[in-house]
C-alpha positions as CSV (number, residue, x, y, z in Angstrom):
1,X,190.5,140.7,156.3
2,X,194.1,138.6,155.8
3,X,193.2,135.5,158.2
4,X,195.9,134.8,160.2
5,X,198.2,131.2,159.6
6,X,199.0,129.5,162.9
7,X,201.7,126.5,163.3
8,X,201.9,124.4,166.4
9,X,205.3,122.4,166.7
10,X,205.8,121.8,170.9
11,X,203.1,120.0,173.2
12,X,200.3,122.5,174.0
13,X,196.5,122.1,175.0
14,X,194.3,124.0,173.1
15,X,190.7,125.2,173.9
16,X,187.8,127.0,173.1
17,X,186.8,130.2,175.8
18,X,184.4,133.2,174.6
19,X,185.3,132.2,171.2
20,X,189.1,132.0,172.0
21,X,191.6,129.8,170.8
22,X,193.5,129.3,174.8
23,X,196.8,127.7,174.6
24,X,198.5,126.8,177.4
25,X,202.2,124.7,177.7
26,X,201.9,121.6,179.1
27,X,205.3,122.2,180.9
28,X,203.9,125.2,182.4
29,X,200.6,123.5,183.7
30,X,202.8,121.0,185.5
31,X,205.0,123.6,186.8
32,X,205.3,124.6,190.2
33,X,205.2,128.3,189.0
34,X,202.6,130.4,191.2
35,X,199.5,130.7,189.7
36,X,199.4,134.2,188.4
37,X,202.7,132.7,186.5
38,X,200.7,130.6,185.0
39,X,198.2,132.2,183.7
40,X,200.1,135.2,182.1
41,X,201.7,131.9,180.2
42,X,198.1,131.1,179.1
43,X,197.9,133.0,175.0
44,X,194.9,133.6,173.4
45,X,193.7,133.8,169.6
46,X,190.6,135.1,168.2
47,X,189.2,131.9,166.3
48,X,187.5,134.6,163.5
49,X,190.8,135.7,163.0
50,X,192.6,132.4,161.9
51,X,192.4,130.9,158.4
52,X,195.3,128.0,158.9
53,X,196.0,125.6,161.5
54,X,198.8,123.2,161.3
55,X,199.5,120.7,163.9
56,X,203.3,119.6,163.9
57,X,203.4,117.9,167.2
58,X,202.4,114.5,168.3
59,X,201.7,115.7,172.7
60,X,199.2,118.3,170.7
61,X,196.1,118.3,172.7
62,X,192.3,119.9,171.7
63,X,188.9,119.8,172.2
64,X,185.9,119.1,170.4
65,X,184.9,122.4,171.1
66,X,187.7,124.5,169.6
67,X,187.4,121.9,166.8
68,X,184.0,122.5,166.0
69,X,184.8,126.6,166.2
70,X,187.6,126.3,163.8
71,X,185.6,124.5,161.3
72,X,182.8,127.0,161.8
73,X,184.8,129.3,160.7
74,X,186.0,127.8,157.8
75,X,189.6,127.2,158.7
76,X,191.9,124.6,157.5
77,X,193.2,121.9,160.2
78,X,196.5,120.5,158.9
79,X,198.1,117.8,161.0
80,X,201.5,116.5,160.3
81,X,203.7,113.3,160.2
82,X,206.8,112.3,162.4
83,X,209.0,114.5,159.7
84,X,206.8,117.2,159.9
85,X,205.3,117.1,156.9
86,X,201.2,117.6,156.0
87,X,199.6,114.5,155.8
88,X,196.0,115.4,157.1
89,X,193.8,117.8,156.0
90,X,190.3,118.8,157.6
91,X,187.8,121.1,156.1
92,X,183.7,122.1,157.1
93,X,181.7,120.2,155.5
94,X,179.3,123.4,154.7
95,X,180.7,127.1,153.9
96,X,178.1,128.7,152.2
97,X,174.6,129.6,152.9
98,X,173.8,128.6,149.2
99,X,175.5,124.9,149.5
100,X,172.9,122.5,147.7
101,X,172.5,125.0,144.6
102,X,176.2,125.7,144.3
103,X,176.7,122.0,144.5
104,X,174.3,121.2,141.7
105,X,175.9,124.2,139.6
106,X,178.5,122.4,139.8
107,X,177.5,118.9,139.5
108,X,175.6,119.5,136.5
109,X,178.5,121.7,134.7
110,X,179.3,120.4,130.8
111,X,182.2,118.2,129.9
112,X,183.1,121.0,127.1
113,X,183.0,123.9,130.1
114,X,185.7,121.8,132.2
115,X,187.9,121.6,129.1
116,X,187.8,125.4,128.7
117,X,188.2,125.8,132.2
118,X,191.5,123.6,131.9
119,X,192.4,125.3,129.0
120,X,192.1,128.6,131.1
121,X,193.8,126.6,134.0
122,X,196.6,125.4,132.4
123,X,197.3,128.4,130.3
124,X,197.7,130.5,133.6
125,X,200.4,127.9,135.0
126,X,202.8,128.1,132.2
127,X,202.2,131.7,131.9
128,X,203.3,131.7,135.6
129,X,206.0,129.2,135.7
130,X,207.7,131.1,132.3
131,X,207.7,134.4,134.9
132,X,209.3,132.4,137.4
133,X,212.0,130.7,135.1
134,X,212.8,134.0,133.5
135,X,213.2,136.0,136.8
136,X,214.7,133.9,139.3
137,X,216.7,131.1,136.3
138,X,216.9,133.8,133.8
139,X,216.4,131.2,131.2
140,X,214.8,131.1,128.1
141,X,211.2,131.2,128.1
142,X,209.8,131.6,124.3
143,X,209.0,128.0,124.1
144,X,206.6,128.5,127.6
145,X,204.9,131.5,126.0
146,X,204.3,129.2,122.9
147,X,203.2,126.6,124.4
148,X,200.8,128.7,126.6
149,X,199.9,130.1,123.6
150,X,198.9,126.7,121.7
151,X,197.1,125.7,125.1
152,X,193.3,123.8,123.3
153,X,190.4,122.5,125.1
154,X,191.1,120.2,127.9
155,X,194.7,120.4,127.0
156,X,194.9,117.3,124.5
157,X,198.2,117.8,123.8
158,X,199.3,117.9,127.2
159,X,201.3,121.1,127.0
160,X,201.6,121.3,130.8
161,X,203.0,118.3,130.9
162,X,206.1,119.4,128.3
163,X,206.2,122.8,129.7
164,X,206.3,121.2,133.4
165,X,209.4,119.0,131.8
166,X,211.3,122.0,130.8
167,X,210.6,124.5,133.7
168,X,211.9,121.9,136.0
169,X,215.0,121.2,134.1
170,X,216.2,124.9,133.9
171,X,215.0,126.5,137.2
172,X,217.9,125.2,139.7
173,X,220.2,125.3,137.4
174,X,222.1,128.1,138.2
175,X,222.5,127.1,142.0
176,X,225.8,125.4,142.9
177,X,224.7,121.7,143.9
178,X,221.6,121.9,142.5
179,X,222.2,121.3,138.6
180,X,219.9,118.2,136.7
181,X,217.5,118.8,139.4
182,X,214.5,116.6,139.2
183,X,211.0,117.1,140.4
184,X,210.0,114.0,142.8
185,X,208.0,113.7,146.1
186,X,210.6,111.1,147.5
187,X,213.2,113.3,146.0
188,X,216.4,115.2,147.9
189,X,215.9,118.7,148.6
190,X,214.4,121.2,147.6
191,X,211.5,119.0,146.8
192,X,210.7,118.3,150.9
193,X,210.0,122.3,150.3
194,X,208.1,121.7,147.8
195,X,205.8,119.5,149.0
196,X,205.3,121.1,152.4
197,X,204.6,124.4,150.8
198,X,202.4,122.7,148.1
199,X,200.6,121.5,151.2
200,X,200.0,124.9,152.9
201,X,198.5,126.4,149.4
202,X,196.4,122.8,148.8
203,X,194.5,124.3,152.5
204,X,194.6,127.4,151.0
205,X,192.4,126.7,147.7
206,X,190.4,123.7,149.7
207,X,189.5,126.5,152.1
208,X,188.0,129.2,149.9
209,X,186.2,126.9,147.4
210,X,184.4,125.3,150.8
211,X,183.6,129.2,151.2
212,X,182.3,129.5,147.7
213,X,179.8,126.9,148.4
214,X,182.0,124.4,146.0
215,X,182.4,120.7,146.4
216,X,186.5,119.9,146.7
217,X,186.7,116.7,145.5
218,X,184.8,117.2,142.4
219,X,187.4,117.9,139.6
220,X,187.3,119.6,136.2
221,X,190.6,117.6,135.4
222,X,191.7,115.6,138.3
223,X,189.4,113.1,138.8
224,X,191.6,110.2,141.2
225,X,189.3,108.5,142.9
226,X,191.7,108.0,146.0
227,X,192.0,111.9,146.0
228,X,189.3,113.7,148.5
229,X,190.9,116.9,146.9
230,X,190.9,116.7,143.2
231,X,189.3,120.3,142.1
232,X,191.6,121.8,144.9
233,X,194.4,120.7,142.9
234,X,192.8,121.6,139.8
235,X,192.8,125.0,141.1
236,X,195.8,125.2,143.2
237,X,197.7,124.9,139.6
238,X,198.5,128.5,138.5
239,X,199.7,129.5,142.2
240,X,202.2,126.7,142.5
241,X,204.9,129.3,140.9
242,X,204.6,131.6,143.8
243,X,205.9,128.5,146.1
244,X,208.1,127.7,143.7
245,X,209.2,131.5,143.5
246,X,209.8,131.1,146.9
247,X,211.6,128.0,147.4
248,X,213.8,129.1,144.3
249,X,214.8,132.1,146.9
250,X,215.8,129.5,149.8
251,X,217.7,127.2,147.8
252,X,220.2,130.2,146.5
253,X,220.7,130.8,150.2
254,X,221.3,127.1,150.9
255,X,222.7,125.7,147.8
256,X,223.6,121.7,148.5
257,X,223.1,122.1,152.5
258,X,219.5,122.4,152.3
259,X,218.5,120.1,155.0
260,X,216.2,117.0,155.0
261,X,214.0,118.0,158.2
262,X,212.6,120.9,157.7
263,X,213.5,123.1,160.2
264,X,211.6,126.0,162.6
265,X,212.9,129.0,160.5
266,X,211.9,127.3,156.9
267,X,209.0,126.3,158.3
268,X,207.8,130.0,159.0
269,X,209.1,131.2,155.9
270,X,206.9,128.5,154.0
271,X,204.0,129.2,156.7
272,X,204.1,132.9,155.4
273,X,202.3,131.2,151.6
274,X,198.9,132.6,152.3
275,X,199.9,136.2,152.5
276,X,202.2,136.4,149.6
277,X,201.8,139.6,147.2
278,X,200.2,138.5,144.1
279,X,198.1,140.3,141.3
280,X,194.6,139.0,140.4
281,X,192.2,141.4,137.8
282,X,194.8,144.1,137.9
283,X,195.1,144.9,141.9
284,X,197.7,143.5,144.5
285,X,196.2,141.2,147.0
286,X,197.4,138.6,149.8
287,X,197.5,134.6,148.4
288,X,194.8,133.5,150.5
289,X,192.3,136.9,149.4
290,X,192.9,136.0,145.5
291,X,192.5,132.3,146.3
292,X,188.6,133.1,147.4
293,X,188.6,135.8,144.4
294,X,189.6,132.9,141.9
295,X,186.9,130.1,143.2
296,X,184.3,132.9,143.4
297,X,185.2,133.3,139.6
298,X,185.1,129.6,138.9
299,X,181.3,129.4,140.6
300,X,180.2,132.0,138.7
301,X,181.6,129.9,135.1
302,X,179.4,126.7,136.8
303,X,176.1,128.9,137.0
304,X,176.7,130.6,133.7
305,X,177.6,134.1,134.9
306,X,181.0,133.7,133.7
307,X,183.0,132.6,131.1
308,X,186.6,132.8,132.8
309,X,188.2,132.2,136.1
310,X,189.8,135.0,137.2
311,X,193.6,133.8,138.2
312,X,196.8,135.7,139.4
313,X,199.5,136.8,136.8
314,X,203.4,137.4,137.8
């Protein structure tokens, strides 16, 4: 089941009824409607059916209660900054039945297996990012598919970091306005796009390695001891091109007037991340349904029953 991404940007309260998410407008509540008003005003959202959470407003209020269901259920809880971009991200702190094992697998998983897993990590993104160039850029991608090629253990060559140099040199280049563009957090647009949908897929992979029993912060590459997050991102790699794919598509509508805040309408468009189309072991599935298919894979390589994460391919 496709779990359903929800984005609050006006004041609401939000609650917890018969295993409900009730939200209710505060400018209704305070209304002198009639009651019956009132309550037909009052939306409701089965909490098994969400997977996302994102809090965009600062007169958001919610309880405990609805708290604790969403995290029972293994949903992301994103809250954002003044410019509406992710800066908090809460996760359960147990998702599988077999935690404590799946943590030692993991724990106890080889310095050589998370090279190889890197390898395999790294390998995918470039593949990815040289289907992106070539279909939306229509640049030249041989060097990519070298360079994938050449991929070793742990990547001691840092081919991500050359291929990463030369995707982002070639991919806006053919949008009026948006020639030399440079990939920076701080940066002009389209990097606010960027990192906000970065941000949705980041929830995304934290989400269903929590439901593969998998610690998040634990790393096979990313290892920042700041970063609560570091195997997410390890992970999240190879599906940054599907953002990227779509943020490509906004910036040839927009060209130069892309605008600093994002706005409602580009919000939704990046909110739509977790069910984009993508291919993982030969079959079409939604982002968010690969996502737990890939760190279901990557378990399996920490207790031995596997030798490969399974990743989508463009």
């Amino acid at each position: 089941m496709i779990k359903r991404t929800l984005c609050f940007t006006n004041p609401a309260y939000l609650s917890l009824k018969d295993r409900q998410l009730v939200i209710r407008l505060p400018e209704v509540e305070k209304s002198d409607m009639p009651e019956e008003l009132k309550k037909e005003a009052v939306r409701t959202v089965p909490v098994e059916d969400i997977g996302v959470v994102v809090l965009d407003n600062k007169q958001i209020t919610l309880t405990e209660g609805l708290l604790e269901a969403l995290l029972e259920n293994n949903c992301s809880v994103i809250t954002c900054d003044s410019r509406s971009m992710p800066v908090g991200l809460m996760l359960p702190l147990c998702g599988n039945t077999l935690q404590s094992e799946r943590f030692r697998d993991q724990l106890d998983a080889s310095l050589p297996l998370k090279k190889q897993l890197w390898q395999q990590t790294v390998k995918a993104k470039i593949d990815n990012q040289a289907a992106v160039l070539a279909q939306c850029a229509g640049a030249e991608t041989g060097c990519m598919r070298r360079w994938s090629a050449d991929v070793r253990s742990g990547d001691t060559d840092n081919l991500e970091g050359r291929a990463a140099a030369y995707y982002w040199k070639n991919l806006f280049d053919g949008i009026p306005g948006l020639d030399g563009f440079t990939r920076d957090r701080q940066g002009i647009p389209p990097n606010n796009l960027l990192n906000y949908g970065y941000a949705i897929l980041r929830a995304v992979i934290a989400r269903s390695l929590v439901s593969s029993g998998l610690l998040p912060t634990l790393g096979i590459h990313h290892h920042n001891r700041y970063n609560a997050y570091c195997l997410a991102d390890d992970i999240m790699e190879p599906y940054r091109p599907y953002v990227d794919e779509l943020v490509y598509g906004i910036a040839a509508e927009y060209g130069i007037d892309i605008p600093e805040d994002i706005t409602k309408d580009l919000k939704m468009r990046l909110l739509g991340i977790p069910v984009i189309d993508v291919r993982i072991g030969g079959k079409r599935s939604p982002l968010m349904v690969a996502a737990t298919q890939t760190t279901a894979s990557l378990y399996k390589c920490f207790n031995g029953e596997a030798r490969r994460i399974a990743y989508p391919e463009m």
